[in-house]
Structures are given as structure tokens and as C-alpha cells.
C-alpha positions, 0 to 999 in steps of 0.5 A: 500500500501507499500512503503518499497521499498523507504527505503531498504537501511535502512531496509536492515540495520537490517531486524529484526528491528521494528523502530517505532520512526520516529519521532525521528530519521526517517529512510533514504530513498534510495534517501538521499543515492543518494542525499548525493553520489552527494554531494561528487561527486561534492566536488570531481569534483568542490573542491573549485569552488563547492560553486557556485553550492551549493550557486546557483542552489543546495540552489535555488531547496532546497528553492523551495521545503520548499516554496512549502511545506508551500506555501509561496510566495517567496522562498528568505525568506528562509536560512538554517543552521546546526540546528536550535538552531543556529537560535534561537540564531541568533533571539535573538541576533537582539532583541535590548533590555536587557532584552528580554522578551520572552512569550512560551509554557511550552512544547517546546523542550530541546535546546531552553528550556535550551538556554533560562534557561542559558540566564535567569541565565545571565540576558540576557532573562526574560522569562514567559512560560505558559500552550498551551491553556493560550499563546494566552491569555498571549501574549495579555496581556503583551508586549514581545519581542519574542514570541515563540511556537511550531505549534506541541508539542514534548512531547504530540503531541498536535496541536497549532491552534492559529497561526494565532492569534498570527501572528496578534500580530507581529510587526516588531519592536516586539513581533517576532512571531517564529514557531518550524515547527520541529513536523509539517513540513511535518507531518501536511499540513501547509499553511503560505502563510496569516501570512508568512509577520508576523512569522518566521518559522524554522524547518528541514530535519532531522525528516519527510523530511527524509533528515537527520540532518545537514539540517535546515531552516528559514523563515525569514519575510521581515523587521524583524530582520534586523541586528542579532548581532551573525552572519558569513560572508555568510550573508554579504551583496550582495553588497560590495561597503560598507564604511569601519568598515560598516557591511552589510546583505543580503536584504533576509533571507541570513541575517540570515547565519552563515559561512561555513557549511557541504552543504550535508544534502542540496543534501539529502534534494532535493533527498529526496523531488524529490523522493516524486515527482515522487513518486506522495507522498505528506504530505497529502497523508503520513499523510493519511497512517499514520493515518490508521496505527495509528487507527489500533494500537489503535483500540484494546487498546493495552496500558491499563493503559496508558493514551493517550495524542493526542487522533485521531479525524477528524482534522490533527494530530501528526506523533507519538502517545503519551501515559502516564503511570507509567510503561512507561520508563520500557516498553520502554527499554523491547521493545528495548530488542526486537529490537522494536524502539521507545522513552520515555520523562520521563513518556510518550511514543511515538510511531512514524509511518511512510511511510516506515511501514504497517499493517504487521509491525503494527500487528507484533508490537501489538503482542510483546506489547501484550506479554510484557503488 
């Protein structure tokens, strides 16, 4: 099947492109167009009275969509944000202790790579990062403060499948377990509904949500960080009636807001995810095509001498294939050359498919590897 129709606005943008990175910026769906028309209807309409809506039903509906996404019990849990480096500042923030003591992967994504080498510079972090397959066994072992993994690796695609495991270790008063949902929200099917009193889990729209950026939330577990240092007034607490000089939070995961944001990636978002409803398009059912798409580019091994790093088995994967060879940032820049989309980290090539391709899309992207390789 073919949901082209879903995006013509995006394909009709560059009809000759072939943008095989949708897991790096994913194409906009028609309905994101709507959802974002109705963010600036109501500016227009409601001006200053447009925040009741967007705080009220607009932040409701956008709560029950990731809720349901990751069937956690109770959609309060969740606030959202600009992006999710914001997050990750304000977490830290609430760790009391100085020097906090974080445990990650060696694979998590730049932002919260960098953030943490310059928190290391001023002492404000010590910072132990490990192999995938050693984090479960280093956090046993040692006491930390944070603990922090991605439940899909940006630069090879690998699944972590300890989540739970780790989420036995949380406490409250520490280690905080925090997942970067950003690779597997809605590529892969994700239940939080055992561990969600135990983690945290951030992600956002901008990749398979297929909402755009400026569209990120956080699942915040009831009795952790209670208090982030860095926050804004949109967390203050419900309740006004506080002693003078007191600051206040919100008794959910609003505690973790900011101050006044752009709320258009919200109408994005829920446009985006009621299109996938009447659509009958579930995370399982695009997965599903996606995987089709991905075995009939593997099946005539296009990349010789290329090694792949997510190799397709029964189990869930990666939206994007990556593949490791000498010549990859070169090959790279010849298919851009050729108005093919993808991207290169370093020596690693990653090939994105997505709803918006089929199988045409997929042999016409074989045919210029072939003549470039």
C-alpha cells in the first residue's frame, strides 16, 4: 500500500526528491499543515485569552495521545517543552548533590553528550559512560545519581532491552532512571505502563510523530524530582495561597515547565496523531511497512563493503538502517548530488524509511546506489 497521499504537501515540495532520512528530519504530513493553520487561527481569534485553550483542552488531547502511545496510566505525568535538552537540564538541576554522578551509554546523542562534557569541565557532573551491553552491569555496581540511556541508539540503531532492569534500580531519592524515547517513540511499540512509577521518559514530535520540532515531552514519575532548581513560572504551583519568598510546583509533571513557549508544534502534534486515527495507522502497523521496505533494500546487498550495524531479525527494530564503511561520508554527499536524502555520523550511514515511501521509491533508490557503488 501507499500512503503518499498523507504527505503531498511535502512531496509536492520537490517531486524529484528521494528523502530517505526520516529519521532525521521526517517529512510533514498534510495534517501538521492543518494542525499548525489552527494554531494561528486561534492566536488570531483568542490573542491573549488563547492560553486557556492551549493550557486546557489543546495540552489535555496532546497528553492523551503520548499516554496512549506508551500506555501509561495517567496522562498528568506528562509536560512538554521546546526540546528536550531543556529537560535534561531541568533533571539535573533537582539532583541535590555536587557532584552528580551520572552512569550512560557511550552512544547517546550530541546535546546531552556535550551538556554533560561542559558540566564535567565545571565540576558540576562526574560522569562514567560505558559500552550498551556493560550499563546494566555498571549501574549495579556503583551508586549514581542519574542514570541515563537511550531505549534506541542514534548512531547504530541498536535496541536497549534492559529497561526494565534498570527501572528496578530507581529510587526516588536516586539513581533517576531517564529514557531518550527520541529513536523509539513511535518507531518501536513501547509499553511503560510496569516501570512508568520508576523512569522518566522524554522524547518528541519532531522525528516519527511527524509533528515537527518545537514539540517535546516528559514523563515525569510521581515523587521524583520534586523541586528542579532551573525552572519558569508555568510550573508554579496550582495553588497560590503560598507564604511569601515560598516557591511552589505543580503536584504533576507541570513541575517540570519552563515559561512561555511557541504552543504550535502542540496543534501539529494532535493533527498529526488524529490523522493516524482515522487513518486506522498505528506504530505497529508503520513499523510493519517499514520493515518490508527495509528487507527489500537489503535483500540484494546493495552496500558491499559496508558493514551493517542493526542487522533485521524477528524482534522490533530501528526506523533507519545503519551501515559502516570507509567510503561512507563520500557516498553520502554523491547521493545528495542526486537529490537522494539521507545522513552520515562520521563513518556510518543511515538510511531512514518511512510511511510516506514504497517499493517504487525503494527500487528507484537501489538503482542510483547501484550506479554510484
Amino acid at each position: 500500500m501507499s500512503w503518499k497521499h498523507l504527505f503531498s504537501r511535502s512531496l509536492a515540495a520537490n517531486p524529484d526528491r528521494l528523502h530517505f532520512a526520516a529519521h532525521s528530519h521526517h517529512l510533514w504530513p498534510d495534517a501538521s499543515h492543518d494542525g499548525h493553520m489552527a494554531a494561528w487561527e486561534d492566536a488570531a481569534v483568542l490573542a491573549d485569552h488563547k492560553w486557556t485553550k492551549i493550557m486546557g483542552p489543546v495540552w489535555s488531547e496532546a497528553q492523551q495521545h503520548v499516554a496512549a502511545e506508551l500506555n501509561l496510566p495517567d496522562p498528568a505525568t506528562l509536560s512538554f517543552a521546546p526540546n528536550t535538552h531543556d529537560f535534561i537540564v531541568r533533571i539535573l538541576s533537582a539532583i541535590p548533590e555536587r557532584p552528580a554522578r551520572v552512569l550512560a551509554t557511550d552512544g547517546e546523542f550530541h546535546s546531552f553528550r556535550r551538556q554533560m562534557e561542559r558540566w564535567v569541565e565545571a565540576g558540576e557532573v562526574v560522569l562514567q559512560t560505558v559500552s550498551p551491553d556493560d550499563l546494566l552491569d555498571s549501574a549495579r555496581s556503583a551508586d549514581f545519581d542519574l542514570i541515563f540511556v537511550s531505549q534506541v541508539l542514534f548512531n547504530s540503531g541498536t535496541i536497549i532491552s534492559a529497561l526494565d532492569e534498570l527501572a528496578a534500580l530507581a529510587r526516588p531519592e536516586g539513581p533517576w532512571v531517564v529514557i531518550d524515547g527520541y529513536h523509539g517513540f513511535m518507531a518501536i511499540e513501547t509499553d511503560l505502563s510496569q516501570i512508568a512509577d520508576r523512569v522518566f521518559y522524554l522524547s518528541g514530535g519532531y522525528k516519527y510523530a511527524m509533528a515537527g520540532e518545537g514539540d517535546c515531552f516528559l514523563h515525569a514519575p510521581p515523587g521524583y524530582a520534586e523541586r528542579p532548581v532551573v525552572t519558569g513560572w508555568y510550573a508554579a504551583f496550582d495553588d497560590l495561597a503560598l507564604a511569601p519568598g515560598e516557591v511552589g510546583y505543580a503536584p504533576d509533571g507541570r513541575r517540570f515547565l519552563g515559561s512561555t513557549f511557541d504552543p504550535s508544534g502542540l496543534y501539529r502534534f494532535n493533527g498529526v496523531q488524529n490523522m493516524l486515527d482515522s487513518e486506522g495507522l498505528t506504530t505497529a502497523l508503520i513499523s510493519d511497512h517499514v520493515a518490508s521496505l527495509q528487507a527489500q533494500f537489503l535483500d540484494i546487498d546493495p552496500l558491499p563493503g559496508f558493514g551493517l550495524l542493526n542487522p533485521l531479525g524477528d524482534e522490533q527494530h530501528a526506523r533507519f538502517l545503519a551501515f559502516r564503511g570507509e567510503t561512507a561520508s563520500a557516498l553520502h554527499d554523491r547521493l545528495a548530488e542526486q537529490n537522494v536524502v539521507t545522513d552520515v555520523r562520521g563513518d556510518v550511514l543511515r538510511i531512514g524509511f518511512a510511511l510516506y515511501h514504497d517499493r517504487e521509491d525503494v527500487e528507484r533508490l537501489l538503482k542510483i546506489i547501484g550506479q554510484l557503488v
